[in-house]
C-alpha positions in Angstrom: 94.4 105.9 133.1 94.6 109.1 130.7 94.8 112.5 131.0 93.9 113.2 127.6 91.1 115.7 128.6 93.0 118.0 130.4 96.7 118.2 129.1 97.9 119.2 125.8 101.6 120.5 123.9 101.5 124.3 124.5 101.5 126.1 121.2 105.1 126.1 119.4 106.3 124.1 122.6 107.3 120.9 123.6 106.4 121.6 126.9 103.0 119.9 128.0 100.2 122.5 130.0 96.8 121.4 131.9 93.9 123.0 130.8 90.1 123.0 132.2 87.5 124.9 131.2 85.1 126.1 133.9 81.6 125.5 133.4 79.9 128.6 132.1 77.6 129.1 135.2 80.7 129.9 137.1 82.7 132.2 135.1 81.1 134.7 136.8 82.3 133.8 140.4 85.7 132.9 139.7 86.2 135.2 137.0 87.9 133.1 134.3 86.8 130.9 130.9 89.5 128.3 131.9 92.1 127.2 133.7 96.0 126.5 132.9 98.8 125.7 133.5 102.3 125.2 132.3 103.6 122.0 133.3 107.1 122.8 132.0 108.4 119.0 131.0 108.1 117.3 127.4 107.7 114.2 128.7 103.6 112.6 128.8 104.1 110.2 131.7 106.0 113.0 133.9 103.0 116.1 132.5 100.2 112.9 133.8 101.9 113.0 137.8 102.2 116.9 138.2 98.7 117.5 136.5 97.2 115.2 139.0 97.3 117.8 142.0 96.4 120.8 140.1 93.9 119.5 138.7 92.0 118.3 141.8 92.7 121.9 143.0 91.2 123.3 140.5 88.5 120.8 140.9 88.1 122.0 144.4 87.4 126.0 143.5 84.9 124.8 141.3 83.4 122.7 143.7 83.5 125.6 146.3 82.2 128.0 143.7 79.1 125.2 143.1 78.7 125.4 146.7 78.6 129.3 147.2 76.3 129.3 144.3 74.0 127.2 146.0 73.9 128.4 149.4 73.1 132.1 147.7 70.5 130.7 145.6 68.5 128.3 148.2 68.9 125.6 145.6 67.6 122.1 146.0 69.7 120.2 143.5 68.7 116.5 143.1 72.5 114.9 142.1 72.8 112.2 139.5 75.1 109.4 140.1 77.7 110.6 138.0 77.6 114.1 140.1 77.6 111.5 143.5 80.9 110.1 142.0 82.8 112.8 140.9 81.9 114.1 144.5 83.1 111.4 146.4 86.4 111.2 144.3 87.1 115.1 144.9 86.6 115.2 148.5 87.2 111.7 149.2 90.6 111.8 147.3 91.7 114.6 145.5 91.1 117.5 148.0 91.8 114.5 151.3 95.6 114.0 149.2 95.5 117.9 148.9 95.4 118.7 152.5 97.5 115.4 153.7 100.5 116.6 151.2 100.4 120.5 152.9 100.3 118.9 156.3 103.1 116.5 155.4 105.4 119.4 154.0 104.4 121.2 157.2 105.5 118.5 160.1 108.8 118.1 157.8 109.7 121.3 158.5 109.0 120.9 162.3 111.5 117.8 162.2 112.2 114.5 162.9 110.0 113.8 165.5 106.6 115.7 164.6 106.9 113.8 161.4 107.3 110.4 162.9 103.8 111.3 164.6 102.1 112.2 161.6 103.2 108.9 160.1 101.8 107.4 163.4 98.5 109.7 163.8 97.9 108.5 159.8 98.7 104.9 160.5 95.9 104.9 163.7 93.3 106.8 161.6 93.9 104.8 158.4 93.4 101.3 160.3 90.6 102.7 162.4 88.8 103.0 159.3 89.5 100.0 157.8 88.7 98.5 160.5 85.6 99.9 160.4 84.5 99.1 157.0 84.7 95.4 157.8 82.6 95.8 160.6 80.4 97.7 158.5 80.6 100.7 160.2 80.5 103.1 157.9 79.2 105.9 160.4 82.0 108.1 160.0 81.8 108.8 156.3 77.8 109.3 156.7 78.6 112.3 158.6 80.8 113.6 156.4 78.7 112.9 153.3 75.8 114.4 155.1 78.0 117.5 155.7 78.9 117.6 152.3 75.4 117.3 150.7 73.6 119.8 153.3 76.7 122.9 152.3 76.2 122.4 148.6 72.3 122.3 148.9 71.9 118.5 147.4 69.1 116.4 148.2 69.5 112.8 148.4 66.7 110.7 150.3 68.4 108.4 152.7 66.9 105.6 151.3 68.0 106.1 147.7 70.4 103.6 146.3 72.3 106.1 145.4 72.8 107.8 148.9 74.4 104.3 150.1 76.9 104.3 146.8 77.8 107.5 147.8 79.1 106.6 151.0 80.7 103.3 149.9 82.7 105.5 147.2 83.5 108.3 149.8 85.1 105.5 152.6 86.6 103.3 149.3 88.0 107.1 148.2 89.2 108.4 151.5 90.8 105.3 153.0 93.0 104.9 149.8 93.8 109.2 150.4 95.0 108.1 153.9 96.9 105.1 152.7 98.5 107.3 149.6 99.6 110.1 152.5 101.0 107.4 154.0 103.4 106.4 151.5 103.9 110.1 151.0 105.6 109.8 154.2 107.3 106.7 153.6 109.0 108.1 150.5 107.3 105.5 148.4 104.5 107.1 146.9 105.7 106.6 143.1 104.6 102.9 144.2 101.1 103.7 145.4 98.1 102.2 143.4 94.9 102.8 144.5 91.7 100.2 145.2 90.4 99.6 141.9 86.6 101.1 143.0 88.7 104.4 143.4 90.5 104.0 140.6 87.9 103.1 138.4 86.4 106.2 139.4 88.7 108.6 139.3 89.2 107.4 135.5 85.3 107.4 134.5 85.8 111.3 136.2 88.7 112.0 133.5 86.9 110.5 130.5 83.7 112.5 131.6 83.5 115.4 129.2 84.1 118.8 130.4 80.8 120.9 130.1 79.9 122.3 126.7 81.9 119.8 125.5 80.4 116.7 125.0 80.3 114.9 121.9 77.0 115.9 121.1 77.9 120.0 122.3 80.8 119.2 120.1 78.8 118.1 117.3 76.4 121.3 117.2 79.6 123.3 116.6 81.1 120.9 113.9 77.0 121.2 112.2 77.0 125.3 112.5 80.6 125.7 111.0 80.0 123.3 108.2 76.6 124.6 107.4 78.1 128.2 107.6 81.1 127.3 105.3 78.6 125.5 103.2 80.7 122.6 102.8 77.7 120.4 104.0 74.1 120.2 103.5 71.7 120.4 106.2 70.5 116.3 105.2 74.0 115.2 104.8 74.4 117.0 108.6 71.2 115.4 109.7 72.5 111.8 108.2 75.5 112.1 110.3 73.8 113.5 113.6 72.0 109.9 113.6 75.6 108.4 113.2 77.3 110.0 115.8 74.5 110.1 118.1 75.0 106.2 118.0 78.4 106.3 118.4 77.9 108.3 121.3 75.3 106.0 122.8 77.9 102.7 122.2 80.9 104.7 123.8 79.1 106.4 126.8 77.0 109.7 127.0 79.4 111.2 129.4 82.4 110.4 127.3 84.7 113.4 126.4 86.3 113.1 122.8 89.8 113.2 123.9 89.0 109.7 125.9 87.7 108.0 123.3 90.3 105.5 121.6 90.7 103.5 119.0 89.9 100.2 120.3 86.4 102.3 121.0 86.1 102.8 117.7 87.2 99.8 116.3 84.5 98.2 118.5 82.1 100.2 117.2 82.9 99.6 113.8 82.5 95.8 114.3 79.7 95.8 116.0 77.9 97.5 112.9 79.3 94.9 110.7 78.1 92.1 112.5 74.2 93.7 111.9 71.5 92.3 109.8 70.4 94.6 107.1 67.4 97.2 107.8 67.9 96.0 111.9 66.4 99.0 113.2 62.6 98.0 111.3 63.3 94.8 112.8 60.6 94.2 115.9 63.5 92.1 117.3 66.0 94.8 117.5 63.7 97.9 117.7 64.6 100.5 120.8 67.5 97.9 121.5 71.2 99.1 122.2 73.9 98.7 119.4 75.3 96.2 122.4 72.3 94.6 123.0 71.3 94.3 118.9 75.0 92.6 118.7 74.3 90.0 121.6 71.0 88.8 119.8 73.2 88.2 117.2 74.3 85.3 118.0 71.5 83.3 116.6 71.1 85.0 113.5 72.2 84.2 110.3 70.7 86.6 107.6 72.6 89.1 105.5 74.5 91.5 107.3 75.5 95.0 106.7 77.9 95.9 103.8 80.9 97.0 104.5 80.8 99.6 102.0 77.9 100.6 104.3 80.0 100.3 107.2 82.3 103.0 105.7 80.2 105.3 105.2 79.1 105.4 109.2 82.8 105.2 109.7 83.8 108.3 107.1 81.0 110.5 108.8 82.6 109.8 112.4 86.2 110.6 111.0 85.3 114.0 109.4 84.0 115.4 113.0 87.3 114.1 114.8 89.2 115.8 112.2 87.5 118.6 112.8 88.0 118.2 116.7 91.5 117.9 116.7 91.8 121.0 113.9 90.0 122.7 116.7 92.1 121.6 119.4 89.5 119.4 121.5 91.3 116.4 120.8 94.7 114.7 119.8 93.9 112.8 117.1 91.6 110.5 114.8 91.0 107.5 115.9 89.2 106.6 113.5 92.0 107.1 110.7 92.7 104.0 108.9 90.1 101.7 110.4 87.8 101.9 107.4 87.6 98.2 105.6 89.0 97.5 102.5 85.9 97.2 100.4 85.8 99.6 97.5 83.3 101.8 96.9 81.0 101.1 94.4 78.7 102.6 92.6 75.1 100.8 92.5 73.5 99.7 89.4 71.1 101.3 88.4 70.3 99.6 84.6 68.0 102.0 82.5 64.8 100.2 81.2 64.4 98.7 78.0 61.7 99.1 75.2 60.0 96.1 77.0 59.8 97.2 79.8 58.7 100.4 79.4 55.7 99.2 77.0 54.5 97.0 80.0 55.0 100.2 82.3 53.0 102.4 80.7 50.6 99.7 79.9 50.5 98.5 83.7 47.0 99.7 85.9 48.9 103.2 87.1 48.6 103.9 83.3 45.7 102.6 81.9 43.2 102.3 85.2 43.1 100.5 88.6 41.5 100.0 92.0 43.0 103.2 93.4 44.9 103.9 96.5 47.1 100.7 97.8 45.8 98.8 95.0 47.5 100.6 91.8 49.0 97.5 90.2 45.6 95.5 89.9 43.4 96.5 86.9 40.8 98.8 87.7 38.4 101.7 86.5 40.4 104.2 88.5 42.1 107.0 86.9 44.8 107.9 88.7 46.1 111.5 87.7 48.4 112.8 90.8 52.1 112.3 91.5 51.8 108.9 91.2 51.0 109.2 87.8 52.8 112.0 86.5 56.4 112.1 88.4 57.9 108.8 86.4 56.6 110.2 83.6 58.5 113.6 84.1 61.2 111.7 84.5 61.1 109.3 81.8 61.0 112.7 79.5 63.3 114.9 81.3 65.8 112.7 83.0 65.4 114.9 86.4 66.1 113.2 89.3 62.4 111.8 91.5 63.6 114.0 94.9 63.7 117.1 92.4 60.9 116.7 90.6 58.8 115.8 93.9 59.3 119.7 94.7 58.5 121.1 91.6 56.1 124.2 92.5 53.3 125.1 90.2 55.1 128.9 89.1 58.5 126.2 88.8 56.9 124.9 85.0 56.8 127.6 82.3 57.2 128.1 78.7 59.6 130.2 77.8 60.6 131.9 74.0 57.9 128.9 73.2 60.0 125.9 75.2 58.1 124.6 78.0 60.3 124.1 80.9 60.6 122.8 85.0 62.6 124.5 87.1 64.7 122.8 88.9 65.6 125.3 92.1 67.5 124.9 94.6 66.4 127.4 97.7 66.2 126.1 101.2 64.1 129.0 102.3 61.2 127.5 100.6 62.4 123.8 101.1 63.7 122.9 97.7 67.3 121.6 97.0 69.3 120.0 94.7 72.0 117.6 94.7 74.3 119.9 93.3 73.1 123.0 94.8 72.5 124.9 91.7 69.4 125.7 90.1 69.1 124.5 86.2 65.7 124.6 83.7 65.1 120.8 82.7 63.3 120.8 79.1 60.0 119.4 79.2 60.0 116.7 76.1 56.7 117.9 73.4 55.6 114.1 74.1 54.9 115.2 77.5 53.2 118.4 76.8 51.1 116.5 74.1 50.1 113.6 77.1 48.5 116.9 79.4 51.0 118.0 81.9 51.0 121.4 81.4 47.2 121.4 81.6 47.6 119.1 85.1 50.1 122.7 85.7 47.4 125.2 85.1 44.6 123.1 86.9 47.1 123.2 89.7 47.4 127.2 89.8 43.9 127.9 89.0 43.3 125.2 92.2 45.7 128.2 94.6 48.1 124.8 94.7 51.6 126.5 95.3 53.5 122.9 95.3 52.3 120.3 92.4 52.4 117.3 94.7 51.7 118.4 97.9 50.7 115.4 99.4 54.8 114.7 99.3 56.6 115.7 102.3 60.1 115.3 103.1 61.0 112.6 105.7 62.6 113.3 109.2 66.0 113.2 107.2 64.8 116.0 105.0 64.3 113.7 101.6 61.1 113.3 99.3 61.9 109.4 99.8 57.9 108.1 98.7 57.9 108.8 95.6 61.0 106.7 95.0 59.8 103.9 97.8 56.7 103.7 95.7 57.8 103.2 92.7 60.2 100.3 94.0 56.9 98.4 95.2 55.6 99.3 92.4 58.0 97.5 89.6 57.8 95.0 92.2 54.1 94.2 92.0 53.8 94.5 88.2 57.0 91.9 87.7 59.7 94.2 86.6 61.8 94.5 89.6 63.2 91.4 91.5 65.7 91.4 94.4 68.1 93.7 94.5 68.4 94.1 90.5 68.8 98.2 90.7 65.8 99.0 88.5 63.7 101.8 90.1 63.4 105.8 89.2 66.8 106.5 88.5 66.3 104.0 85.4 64.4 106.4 84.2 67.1 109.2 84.0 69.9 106.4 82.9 67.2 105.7 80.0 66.8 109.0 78.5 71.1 109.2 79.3 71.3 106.2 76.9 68.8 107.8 74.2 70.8 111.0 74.0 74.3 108.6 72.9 71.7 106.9 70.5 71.0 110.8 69.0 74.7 111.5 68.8 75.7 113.5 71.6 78.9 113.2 73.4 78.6 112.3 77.2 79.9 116.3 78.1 76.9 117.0 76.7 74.8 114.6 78.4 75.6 115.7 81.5 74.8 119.4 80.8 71.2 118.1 80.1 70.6 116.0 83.4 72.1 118.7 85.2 75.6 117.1 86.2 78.4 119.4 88.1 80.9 120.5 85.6 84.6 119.7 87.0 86.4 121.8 83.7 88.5 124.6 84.3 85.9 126.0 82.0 83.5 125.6 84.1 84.8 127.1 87.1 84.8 130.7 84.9 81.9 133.1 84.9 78.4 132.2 86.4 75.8 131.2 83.7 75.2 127.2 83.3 76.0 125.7 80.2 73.9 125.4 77.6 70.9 127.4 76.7 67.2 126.4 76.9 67.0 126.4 72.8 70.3 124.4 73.1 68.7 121.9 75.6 65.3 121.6 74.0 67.0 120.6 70.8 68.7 117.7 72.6 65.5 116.6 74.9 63.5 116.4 71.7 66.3 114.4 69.8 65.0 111.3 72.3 63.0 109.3 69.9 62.5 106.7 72.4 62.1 103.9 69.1 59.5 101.0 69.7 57.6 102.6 73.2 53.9 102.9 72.8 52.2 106.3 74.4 49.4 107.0 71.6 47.5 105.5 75.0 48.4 108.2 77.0 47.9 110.9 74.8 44.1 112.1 75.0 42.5 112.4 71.5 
């Protein structure tokens, strides 16, 4: 059993102190955030036994405080089970050991003989309610849980299932209360274990989080502060919400952080490493648990994610309990040093060659198809909207698809007689960046000669504020259809297979590889596509490198030697 919620080292001590925080309804009546305590001892084990009765004390003035609330308010509160069980451990056991440990300090004092009749009187009580229980008499507990559940204003049907738990946890919880007064007396209380239905309880009651601090309370804070110290971005935040959200679901709602251990997470970790590939678009495995995914498992054989993959869910996890135990709401990682040993790599993503991009450009998206969901088979349709221009944008500017997907209509200018896009990052009108910096990206004269910036000024003189607005970012904030698209797309026109890396980005590793061809150095390179600069340098004053003249000269140095556009140019 741990304790891990509710004790921690005092600052600059060795000394170990309990803490609780009182739930914020009830600040009010007992006038305090929290409760502690200094325990006074360095050592856990010895901290664990004197927390034990404080804590149910201070279990006990929340309790009352729940109960005065109540009865002032009128309220008709309908418990959960988890409220049943805490409920039954507190009065059952914690506030039952509470009042037998005063009463046994008091009859010691009277002496020898008022002592030897509380032994007796707790002896007769205990067996007459053992007794009881094998009968199946459990009468004497229903009054008391009735007595209980009237003062604090709960209602609970007697024929619930859970009003029958209730009363089997209070008689499991009291009987063990008399049995540990008993070895109170004895002297042998060191050597008392409880039934493990009690015991069972009274640890799913110390791993429950404290309230507002749940790992999904928890989580909120970690997103604000991040967000605030802009050290994440709200999809990277949003990506690991989903992950953590999981993770909470596999470990237990309820769980506080300070409970969760490292055979949790090592679980966890497992589990996602025994999972097919794309398992949540599965039919098989949709709305199904983590646990439940893993069982039906068992007769699959298919690919499995990556462990690289794995990582990843595993890194996101890691940052947020570092964060938690910077914070002070729990001990340590546990997930520190239980990432697999697969190195991350980065994912191939081979530009195009001259081939391929002839038979592109000269595919039914070029040159006239069907239309909508029929693109790659020959047609008389002319298809002139995103579909149509974005790979070209970024066959000519090397911008990446997500940032040209964006692009507004006042975003593509010409400017001292260079036509230019954009590319801004500002989240108030939902455009971002990777890096988080706004750059221009050069619009090559081929693609000015093939009509875009007439498709622009049709788009303004239209009152279109975004180019391609029938692009709208998904739930984790990303303009993932263009790039989904274009994946089916290479697929259905033969020049994507499998897993082979080809897609948009090729387009921006192509026009990489036809700036070497030009003579410029890679430094250079990545000033054009719009790279992060890691110099010194780069760190002074706050102009990007490299001016629009400066940029133009290198877009238009792209000859882009044996690819065939005179077909897209209109005469």
């Amino acid at each position: 059993m741990s304790l891990s919620a509710y004790l921690q080292r005092r600052p600059a001590s060795q000394f170990w102190q309990a803490r609780m925080m009182v739930p914020a309804p009830l600040r009010s009546v007992l006038g305090r955030r929290e409760f502690t305590k200094s325990l006074g001892v360095a050592d856990r084990r010895e901290a664990e036994r004197l927390a034990y009765p404080i804590i149910g004390r201070w279990l006990a003035e929340i309790e009352a405080a729940k109960t005065n609330m109540a009865m002032l308010s009128g309220g008709d509160f309908e418990p959960t089970s988890a409220d049943l069980e805490e409920l039954a451990v507190l009065i059952g056991f914690d506030v039952a050991g509470e009042r037998a440990a005063d009463l046994t300090k008091a009859k010691a004092r009277l002496g020898r003989e008022a002592y030897e009749n509380l032994r007796a009187k707790l002896s007769e009580h205990h067996g007459a309610r053992v007794r009881e229980r094998h009968a199946g008499d459990l009468s004497y507990w229903t009054r008391t849980a009735n007595r209980h559940l009237e003062r604090r204003g709960w209602r609970l049907p007697v024929d619930h299932e859970n009003y029958r738990s209730f009363i089997e946890a209070l008689a499991n919880a009291g009987i063990d209360a008399l049995a540990r007064a008993i070895a109170s007396v004895d002297g042998n209380e060191q050597n008392f274990t409880p039934s493990p239905a009690t015991a069972q309880l009274v640890e799913e009651r110390i791993n429950r989080a404290r309230p507002g601090e749940t790992i999904k309370e928890l989580f909120d804070r970690y997103a604000t502060q991040r967000l605030k110290e802009g050290t994440k971005r709200q999809d990277s935040i949003d990506t690991d919400r989903r992950v953590i959200s999981e993770f909470n679901a596999f470990v237990g709602i309820d769980r506080s952080l300070p409970s969760i251990t490292i055979a949790d997470v090592r679980e966890w970790r497992d589990v996602l490493a025994s999972l097919p590939l794309g398992f949540r678009k599965r039919n098989e495995f949709k709305d199904l648990s983590l646990r439940d995914a893993c069982a039906l498992l068992k007769a699959y054989s298919g690919r499995t994610l990556q462990l690289v993959t794995v990582n990843k869910m595993l890194s996101a996890l890691s940052a947020f309990l570092t964060w938690a135990r910077r914070e002070g709401y729990t001990e340590s990682n546990v997930a520190d040093g239980l990432f697999f040993a697969a190195p991350k790599r980065k994912k191939r993503r081979p530009p195009f060659n001259a081939d391929q991009l002839n038979s592109i450009l000269r595919s039914p998206l070029f040159s006239g198809s069907q239309g909508d969901g029929r693109e790659h088979v020959a047609g008389e349709v002319l298809l002139r909207d995103w579909r149509y221009w974005i790979p070209l944008v970024a066959l000519f500017t090397g911008a990446r698809i997500g940032e040209i997907a964006q692009l507004r209509a006042n975003d593509i200018r010409c400017q001292d007689g260079v036509w230019i896009a954009m590319i801004c990052s500002d989240e108030e009108v939902g455009q971002v960046t990777k890096t988080d910096q706004s750059r221009p990206a050069v619009l090559h004269s081929l693609l000015i000669k093939m009509g875009f910036a007439d498709f622009v000024t049709c788009a303004r003189n239209e009152g279109r504020d975004r180019l391609f607005p029938e692009l709208e970012r998904n739930g984790r904030g990303h303009m993932a259809k263009p790039s989904r698209f274009w994946r089916d797309y290479l697929r259905r026109i033969g020049i994507k297979e499998g897993a082979d890396g080809y897609g948009a980005h090729s387009f921006r590793h192509g026009l990489a590889d036809q700036l070497r061809v030009a003579g410029y150095l890679d430094r250079d390179i990545e000033v054009a596509l719009g790279h992060n600069q890691s110099t010194v340098t780069a760190g002074y004053g706050q102009l990007r490198q490299g001016t629009v003249q400066r940029l133009s000269e290198m877009i238009e140095s792209a000859r882009f030697e044996g690819i065939d556009f005179a077909h897209l140019i209109p005469a």
